[in-house]
C-alpha positions in Angstrom: 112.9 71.2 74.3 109.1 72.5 74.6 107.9 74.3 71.7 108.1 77.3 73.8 111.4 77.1 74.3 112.3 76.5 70.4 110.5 79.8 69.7 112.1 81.5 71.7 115.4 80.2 70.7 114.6 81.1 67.2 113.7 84.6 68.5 117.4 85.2 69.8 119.1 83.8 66.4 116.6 85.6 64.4 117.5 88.6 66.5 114.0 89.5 67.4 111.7 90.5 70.3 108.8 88.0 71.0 106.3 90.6 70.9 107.9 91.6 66.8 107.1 87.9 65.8 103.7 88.0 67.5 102.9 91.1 65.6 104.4 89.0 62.4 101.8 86.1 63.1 98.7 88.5 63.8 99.0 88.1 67.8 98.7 90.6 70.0 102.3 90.0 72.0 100.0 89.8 75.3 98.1 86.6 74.2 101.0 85.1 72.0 103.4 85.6 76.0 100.3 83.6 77.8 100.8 81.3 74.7 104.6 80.7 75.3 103.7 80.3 79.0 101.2 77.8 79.0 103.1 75.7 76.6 100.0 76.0 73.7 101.8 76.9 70.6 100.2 74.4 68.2 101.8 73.0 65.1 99.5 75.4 62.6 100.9 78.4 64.6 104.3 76.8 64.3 104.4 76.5 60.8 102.5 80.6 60.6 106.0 81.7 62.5 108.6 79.5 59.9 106.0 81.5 57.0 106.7 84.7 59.0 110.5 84.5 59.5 111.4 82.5 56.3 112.4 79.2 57.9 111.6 75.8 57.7 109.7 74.0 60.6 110.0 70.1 60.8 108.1 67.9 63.3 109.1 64.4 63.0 109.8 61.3 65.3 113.4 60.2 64.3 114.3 56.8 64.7 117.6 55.6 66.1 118.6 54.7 62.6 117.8 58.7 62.1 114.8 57.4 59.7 112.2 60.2 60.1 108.3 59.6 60.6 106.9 63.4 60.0 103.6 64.5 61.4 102.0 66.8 59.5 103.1 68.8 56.2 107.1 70.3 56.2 106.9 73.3 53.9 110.2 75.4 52.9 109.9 78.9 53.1 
């Protein structure tokens, strides 16, 4: 699953548009769409839309042991 696709996932569960969680980040919901469409949400802007909506964002290569080797910071909201 792309990171594009994850965001917009959350978007349905969260039960809110795309361009209401751009607003939410400080994107205008034209650049934050191009965003989604290229596939260029980085990790920072990642962890600004967990901030936003109150989740928790992980990104972390799991082992099959399910032993996890994080990349980056994991902050709870």
């Amino acid at each position: 699953m792309t990171a594009s696709n994850i965001v917009v996932e959350l978007c349905k569960k969260m039960n809110i548009s795309i361009s209401e969680l751009a607003r939410r980040i400080g994107q205008s919901p034209q650049n934050f769409n191009k965003k989604l469409k290229r596939g260029t949400v980085s990790f920072e802007e990642m962890m600004t839309i967990a901030e936003a909506l109150g989740v928790k964002y992980e990104q972390a290569f799991v082992l099959k042991n399910g032993e996890k080797i994080q990349i980056g910071n994991v902050k709870d909201f």
